[in-house]
C-alpha positions as a Markdown table, in Angstrom:
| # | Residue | x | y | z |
|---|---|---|---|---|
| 1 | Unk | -260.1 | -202.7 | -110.4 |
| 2 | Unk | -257.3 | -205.2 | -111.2 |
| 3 | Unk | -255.3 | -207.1 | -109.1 |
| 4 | Unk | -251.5 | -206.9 | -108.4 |
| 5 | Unk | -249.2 | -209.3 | -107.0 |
| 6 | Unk | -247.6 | -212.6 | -108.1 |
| 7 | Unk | -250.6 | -214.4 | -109.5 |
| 8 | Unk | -251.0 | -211.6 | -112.2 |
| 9 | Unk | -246.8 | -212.5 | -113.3 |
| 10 | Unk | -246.5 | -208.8 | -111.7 |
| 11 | Unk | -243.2 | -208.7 | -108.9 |
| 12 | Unk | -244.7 | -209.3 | -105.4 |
| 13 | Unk | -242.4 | -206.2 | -103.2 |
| 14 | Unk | -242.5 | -208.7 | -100.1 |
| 15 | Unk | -241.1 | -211.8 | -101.6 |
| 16 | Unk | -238.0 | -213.0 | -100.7 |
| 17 | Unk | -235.4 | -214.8 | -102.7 |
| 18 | Unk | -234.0 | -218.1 | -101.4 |
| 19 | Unk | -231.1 | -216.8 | -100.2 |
| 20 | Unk | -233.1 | -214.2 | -98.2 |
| 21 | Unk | -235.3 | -216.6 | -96.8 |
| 22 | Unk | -232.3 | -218.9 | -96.2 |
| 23 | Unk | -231.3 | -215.8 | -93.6 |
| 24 | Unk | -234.1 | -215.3 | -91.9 |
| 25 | Unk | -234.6 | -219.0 | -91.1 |
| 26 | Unk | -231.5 | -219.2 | -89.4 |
| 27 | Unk | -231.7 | -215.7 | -87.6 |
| 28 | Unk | -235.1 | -217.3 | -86.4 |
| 29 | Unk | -233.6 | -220.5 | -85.5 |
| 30 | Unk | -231.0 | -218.6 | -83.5 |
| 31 | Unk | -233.2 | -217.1 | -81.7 |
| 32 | Unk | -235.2 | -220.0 | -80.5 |
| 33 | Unk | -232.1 | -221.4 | -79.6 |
| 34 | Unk | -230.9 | -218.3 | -77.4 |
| 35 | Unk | -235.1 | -218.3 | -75.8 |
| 36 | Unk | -234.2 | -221.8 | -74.8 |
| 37 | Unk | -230.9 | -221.1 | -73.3 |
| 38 | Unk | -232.2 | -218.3 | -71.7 |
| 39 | Unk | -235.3 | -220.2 | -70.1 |
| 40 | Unk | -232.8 | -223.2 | -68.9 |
| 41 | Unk | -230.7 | -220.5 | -67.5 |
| 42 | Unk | -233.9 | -219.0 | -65.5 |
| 43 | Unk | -235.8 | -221.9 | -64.8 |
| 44 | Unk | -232.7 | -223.1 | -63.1 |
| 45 | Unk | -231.9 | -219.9 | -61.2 |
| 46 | Unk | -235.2 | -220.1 | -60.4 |
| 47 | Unk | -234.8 | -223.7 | -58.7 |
| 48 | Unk | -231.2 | -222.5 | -57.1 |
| 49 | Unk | -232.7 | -219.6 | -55.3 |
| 50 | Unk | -235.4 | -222.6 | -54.0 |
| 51 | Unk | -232.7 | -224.6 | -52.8 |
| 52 | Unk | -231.4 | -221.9 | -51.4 |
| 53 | Unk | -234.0 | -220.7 | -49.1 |
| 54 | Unk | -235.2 | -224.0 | -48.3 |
| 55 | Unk | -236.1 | -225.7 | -44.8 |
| 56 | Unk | -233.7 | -227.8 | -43.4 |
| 57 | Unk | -235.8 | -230.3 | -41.4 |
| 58 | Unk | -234.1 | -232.3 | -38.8 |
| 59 | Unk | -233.4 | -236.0 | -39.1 |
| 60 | Unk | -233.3 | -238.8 | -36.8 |
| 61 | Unk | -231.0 | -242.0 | -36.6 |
| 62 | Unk | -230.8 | -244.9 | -34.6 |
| 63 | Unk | -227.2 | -246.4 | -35.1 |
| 64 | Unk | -223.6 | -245.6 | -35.4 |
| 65 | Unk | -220.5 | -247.4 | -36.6 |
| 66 | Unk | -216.9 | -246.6 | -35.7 |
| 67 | Unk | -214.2 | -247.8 | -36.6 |
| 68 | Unk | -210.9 | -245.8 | -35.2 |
| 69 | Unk | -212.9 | -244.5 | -32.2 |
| 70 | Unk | -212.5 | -240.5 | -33.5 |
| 71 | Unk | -214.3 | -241.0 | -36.3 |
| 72 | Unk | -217.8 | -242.1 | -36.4 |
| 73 | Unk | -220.5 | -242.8 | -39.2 |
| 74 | Unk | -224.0 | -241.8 | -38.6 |
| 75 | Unk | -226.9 | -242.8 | -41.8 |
| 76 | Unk | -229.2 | -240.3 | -43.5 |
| 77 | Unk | -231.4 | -240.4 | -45.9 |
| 78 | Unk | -230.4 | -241.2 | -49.2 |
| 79 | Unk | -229.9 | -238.3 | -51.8 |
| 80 | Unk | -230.3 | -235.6 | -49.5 |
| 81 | Unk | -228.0 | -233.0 | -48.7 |
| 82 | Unk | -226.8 | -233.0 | -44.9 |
| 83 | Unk | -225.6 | -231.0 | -42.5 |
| 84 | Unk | -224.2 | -232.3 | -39.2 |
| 85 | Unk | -224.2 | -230.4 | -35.9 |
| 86 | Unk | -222.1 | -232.1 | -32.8 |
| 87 | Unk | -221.5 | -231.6 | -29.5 |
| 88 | Unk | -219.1 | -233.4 | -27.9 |
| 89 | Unk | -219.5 | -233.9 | -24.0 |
| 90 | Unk | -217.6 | -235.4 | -21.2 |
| 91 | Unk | -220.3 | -238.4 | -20.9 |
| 92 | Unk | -221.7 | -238.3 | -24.3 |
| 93 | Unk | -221.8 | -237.3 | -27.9 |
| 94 | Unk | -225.1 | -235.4 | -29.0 |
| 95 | Unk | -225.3 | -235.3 | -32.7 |
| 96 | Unk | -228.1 | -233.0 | -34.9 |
| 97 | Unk | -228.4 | -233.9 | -38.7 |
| 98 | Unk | -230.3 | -231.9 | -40.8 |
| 99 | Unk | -231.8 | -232.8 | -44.4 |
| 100 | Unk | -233.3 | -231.6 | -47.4 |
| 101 | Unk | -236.4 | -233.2 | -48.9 |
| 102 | Unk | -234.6 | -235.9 | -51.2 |
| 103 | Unk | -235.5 | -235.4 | -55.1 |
| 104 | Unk | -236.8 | -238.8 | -55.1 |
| 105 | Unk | -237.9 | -241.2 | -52.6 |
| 106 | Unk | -235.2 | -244.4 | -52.5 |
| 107 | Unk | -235.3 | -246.7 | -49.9 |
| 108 | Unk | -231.6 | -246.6 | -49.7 |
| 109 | Unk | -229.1 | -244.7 | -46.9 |
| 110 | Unk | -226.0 | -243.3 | -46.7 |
| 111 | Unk | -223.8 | -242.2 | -44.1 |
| 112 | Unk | -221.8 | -239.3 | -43.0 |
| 113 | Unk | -218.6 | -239.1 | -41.1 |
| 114 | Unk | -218.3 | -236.7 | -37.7 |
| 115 | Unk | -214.4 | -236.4 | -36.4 |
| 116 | Unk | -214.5 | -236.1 | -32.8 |
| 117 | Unk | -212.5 | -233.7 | -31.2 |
| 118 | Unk | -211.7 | -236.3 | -28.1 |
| 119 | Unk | -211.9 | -240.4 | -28.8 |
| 120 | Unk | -215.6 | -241.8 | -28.5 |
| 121 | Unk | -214.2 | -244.4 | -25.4 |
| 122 | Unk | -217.6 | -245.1 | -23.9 |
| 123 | Unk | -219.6 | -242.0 | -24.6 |
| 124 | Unk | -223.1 | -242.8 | -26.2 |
| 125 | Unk | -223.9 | -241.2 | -28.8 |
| 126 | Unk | -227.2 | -239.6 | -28.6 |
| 127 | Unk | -229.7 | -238.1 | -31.6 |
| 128 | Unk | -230.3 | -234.9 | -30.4 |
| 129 | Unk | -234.0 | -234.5 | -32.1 |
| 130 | Unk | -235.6 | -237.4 | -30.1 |
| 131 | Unk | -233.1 | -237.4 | -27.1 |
| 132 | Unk | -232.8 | -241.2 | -28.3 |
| 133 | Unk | -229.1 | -243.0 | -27.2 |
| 134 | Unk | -228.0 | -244.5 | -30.9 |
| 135 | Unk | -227.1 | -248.5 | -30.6 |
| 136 | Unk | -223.4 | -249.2 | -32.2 |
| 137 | Unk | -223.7 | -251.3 | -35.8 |
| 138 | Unk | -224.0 | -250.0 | -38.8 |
| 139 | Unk | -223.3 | -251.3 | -42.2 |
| 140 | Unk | -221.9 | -248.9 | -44.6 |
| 141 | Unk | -219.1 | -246.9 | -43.2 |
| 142 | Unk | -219.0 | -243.1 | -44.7 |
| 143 | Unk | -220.2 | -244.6 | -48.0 |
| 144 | Unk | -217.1 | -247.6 | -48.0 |
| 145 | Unk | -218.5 | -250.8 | -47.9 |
């Protein structure tokens, strides 16, 4: 029995000339590329669709600021997406924020603005989670210095 095949100087019928391999490198290397784009793409769908469905949890504040008397700035946590709920009485302003879980833990805050349908005059403005009246001073007015 004798053997075949490149080492005997006999034509091996799966080499591949270097143009060939040339080719099949680059299809390969294509289609990493397109498996990578295509995990990005669901690895953040993936995460969307989290953010989507998740909690909103509500958040409490202690202080206001306000500066035109219609406008007022209440802080949140920083890096966290907010939505504000308000309802605006004749002897006070009750106001709900609700957060998402920041992506990282700062020690830092930020503020959002609430127009008021009527001026604040002296209407306390109340957290409606702990039922707390909010003391006036705050530093940062909707994010302005």
């Amino acid at each position: 029995m004798s053997a075949s095949g490149p080492d005997r100087g006999e034509p091996d019928e799966f080499a591949l000339t270097a143009d060939e391999r040339r080719q099949v490198e680059r299809s390969i290397e294509r289609e990493s590329v397109w498996h990578l784009i295509w995990l990005g793409l669901a690895i953040t769908f993936v995460a969307g669709i989290g953010l989507w469905f998740a909690k909103w949890d509500a958040a409490t504040f202690d202080r206001f600021d306000s500066v035109d008397g219609r406008t007022i700035a209440v802080p949140y946590e920083c890096n966290a997406p907010v939505r504000v709920h308000v309802d605006e009485r004749a002897d006070r302003v009750v106001v709900r924020l609700e957060t998402r879980t920041p992506a990282n833990n700062q020690d830092c805050a930020n503020s959002v603005c609430v127009h008021l349908d009527a001026p604040l005059g002296d209407r306390p403005v109340i957290d409606e989670r702990t039922g707390s009246t909010a003391r006036r001073g705050f530093d940062d007015f909707c994010g302005e210095p």
